[in-house]
C-alpha positions as CSV (number, residue, x, y, z in Angstrom):
1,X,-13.3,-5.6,12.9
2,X,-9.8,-5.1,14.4
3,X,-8.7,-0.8,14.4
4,X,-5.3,-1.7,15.6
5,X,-3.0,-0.5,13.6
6,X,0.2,-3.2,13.7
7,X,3.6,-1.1,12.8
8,X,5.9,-1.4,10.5
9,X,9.4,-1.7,10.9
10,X,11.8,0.7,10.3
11,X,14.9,-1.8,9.8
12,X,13.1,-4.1,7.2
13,X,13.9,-0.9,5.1
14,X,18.1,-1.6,5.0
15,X,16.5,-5.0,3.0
16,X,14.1,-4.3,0.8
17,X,14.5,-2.8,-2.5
18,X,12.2,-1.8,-5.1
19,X,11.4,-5.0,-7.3
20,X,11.3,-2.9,-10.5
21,X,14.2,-0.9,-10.2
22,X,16.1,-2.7,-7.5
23,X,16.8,0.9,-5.8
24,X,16.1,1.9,-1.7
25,X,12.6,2.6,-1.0
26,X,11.5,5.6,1.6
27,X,8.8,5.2,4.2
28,X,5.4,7.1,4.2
29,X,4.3,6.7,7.4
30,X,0.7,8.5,6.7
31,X,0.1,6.2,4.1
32,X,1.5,3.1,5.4
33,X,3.4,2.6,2.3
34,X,7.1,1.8,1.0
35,X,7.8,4.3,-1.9
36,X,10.0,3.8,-5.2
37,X,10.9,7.3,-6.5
38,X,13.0,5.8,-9.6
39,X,9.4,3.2,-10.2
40,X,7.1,5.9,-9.1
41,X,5.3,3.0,-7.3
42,X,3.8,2.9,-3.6
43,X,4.0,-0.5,-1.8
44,X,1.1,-1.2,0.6
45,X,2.4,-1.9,3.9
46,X,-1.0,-4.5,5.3
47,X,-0.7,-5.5,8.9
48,X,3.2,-4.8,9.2
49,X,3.8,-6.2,6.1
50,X,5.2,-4.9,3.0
51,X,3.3,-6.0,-0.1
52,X,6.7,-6.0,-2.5
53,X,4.3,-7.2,-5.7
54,X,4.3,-4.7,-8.7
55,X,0.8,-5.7,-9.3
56,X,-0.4,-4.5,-6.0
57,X,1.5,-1.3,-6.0
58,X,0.1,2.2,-6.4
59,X,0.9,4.1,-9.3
60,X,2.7,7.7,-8.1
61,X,1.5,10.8,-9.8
């Protein structure tokens, strides 16, 4: 198995919005995940690549 850790980038951020709530996400780079405040959701960011499906998103406490 591959360690490498592929990073994500910073400028995808100016496009993508939160598919719930169509509001800007915030970067967690400790997680490797795009975060919805207004959804309380946290996208997976896998290989570089934001996951932007609700089903696949972590519920925030």
């Amino acid at each position: 198995m591959n360690d490498t850790v592929v990073q994500f980038d910073r400028r995808m951020l100016e496009a993508l919005v939160c598919p719930r709530t169509q509001t800007r996400l915030s970067y967690d780079a400790d997680k490797q995940e795009l975060v919805s405040k207004a959804a309380s959701l946290a996208y997976p960011i896998r290989n570089g690549i934001p996951v932007m499906l609700i089903d696949e998103a972590r519920k925030l406490d």
